[in-house]
N, C-alpha and C positions, 0 to 999 in steps of 0.2 A: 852740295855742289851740283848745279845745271849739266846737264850732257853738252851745254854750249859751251861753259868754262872749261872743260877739257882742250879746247881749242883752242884758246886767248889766255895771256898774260899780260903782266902789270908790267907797267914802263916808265920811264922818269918823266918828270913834268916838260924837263927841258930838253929831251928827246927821245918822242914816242914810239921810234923806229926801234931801238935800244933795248930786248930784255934780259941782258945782265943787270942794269941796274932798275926795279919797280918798286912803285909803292901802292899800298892797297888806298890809299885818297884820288886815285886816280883810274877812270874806267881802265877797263883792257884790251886789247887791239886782238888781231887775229897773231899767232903764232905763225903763219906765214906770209906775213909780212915784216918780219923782224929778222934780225941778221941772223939768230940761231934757228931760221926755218929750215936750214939744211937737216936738222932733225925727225922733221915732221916727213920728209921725203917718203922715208920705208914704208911707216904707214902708208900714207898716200896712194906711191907707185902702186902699194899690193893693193889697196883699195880699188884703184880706176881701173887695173891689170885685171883681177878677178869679175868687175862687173863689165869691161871688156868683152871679154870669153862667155861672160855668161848671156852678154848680149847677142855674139855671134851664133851660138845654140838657139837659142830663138829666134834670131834675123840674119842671115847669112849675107844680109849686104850693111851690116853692121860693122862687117871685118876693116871699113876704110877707116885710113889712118885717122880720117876728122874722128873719129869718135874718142882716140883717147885725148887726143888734141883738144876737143871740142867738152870734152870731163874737166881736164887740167882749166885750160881756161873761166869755164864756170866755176870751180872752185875758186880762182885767185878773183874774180869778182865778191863774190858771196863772201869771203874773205874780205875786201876790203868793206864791202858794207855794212857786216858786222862790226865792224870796226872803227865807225865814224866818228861815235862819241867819243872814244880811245885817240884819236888822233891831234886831235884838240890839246893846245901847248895848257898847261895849270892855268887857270882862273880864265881862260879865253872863251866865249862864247860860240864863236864861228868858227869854220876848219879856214885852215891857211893853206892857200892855193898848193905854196911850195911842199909843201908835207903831204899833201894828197898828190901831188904830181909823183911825188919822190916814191907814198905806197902804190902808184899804180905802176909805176916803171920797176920795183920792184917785183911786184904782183905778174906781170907780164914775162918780164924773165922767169923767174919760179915758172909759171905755169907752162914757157916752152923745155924748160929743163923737164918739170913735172912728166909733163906729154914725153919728153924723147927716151925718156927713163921708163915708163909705160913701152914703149915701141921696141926699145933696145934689149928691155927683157922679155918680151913678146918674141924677139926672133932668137936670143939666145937659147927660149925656152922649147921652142919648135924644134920638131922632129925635121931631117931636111929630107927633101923628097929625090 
């Protein structure tokens, strides 16, 4: 197994947004782009949260909110790119507009939830002054 398949799951032919139901005949999308990415959150949040922090010890104008906003985002792109041949319905050649619309506006949400879940444990986690 890849450190990339950690990421990605198999999905049905006839809807690739879907991983409860996959099958291995068919590439895999990104895990956060699928209805069960609410899983992949924790990681995440502690992923972007940790190098957050780590970025502000080395750049103290790193502390603006763009940064974990600007994490989250990049992820739910890289996300969908990995994911292109996964998107693709069974036997279709090209991606369909409507299914790349669908993962990017999914992608998009995730990644403002992503960001505000970074932010909101960032000041829950703070000392208050």
């Amino acid at each position: 197994m890849s450190a990339m398949n950690v990421f990605k799951t198999t999905t049905a032919g006839a809807s690739p947004l879907d991983a409860s139901v996959g099958t291995d005949q068919k590439p895999a999308v990104s895990d956060f782009l699928t209805v069960q990415a609410f899983t992949n959150f924790a990681a995440m949040t502690g992923a972007i949260t940790a190098a957050w922090h780590g970025l502000q010890r080395l750049m103290p104008q790193a502390s603006s909110l763009w940064v974990p906003y600007g994490c989250a985002f990049a992820w739910g792109l890289i996300s969908v790119l990995i994911s292109l041949d996964g998107l693709k319905k069974t036997g279709s050649t090209k991606l369909e507009l409507g299914v790349v619309a669908q993962a990017l506006f999914l992608a998009l949400i995730n990644a403002l939830v992503l960001g505000g879940a970074v932010v909101g444990t960032a000041v829950a986690t703070s000392s208050s002054k």
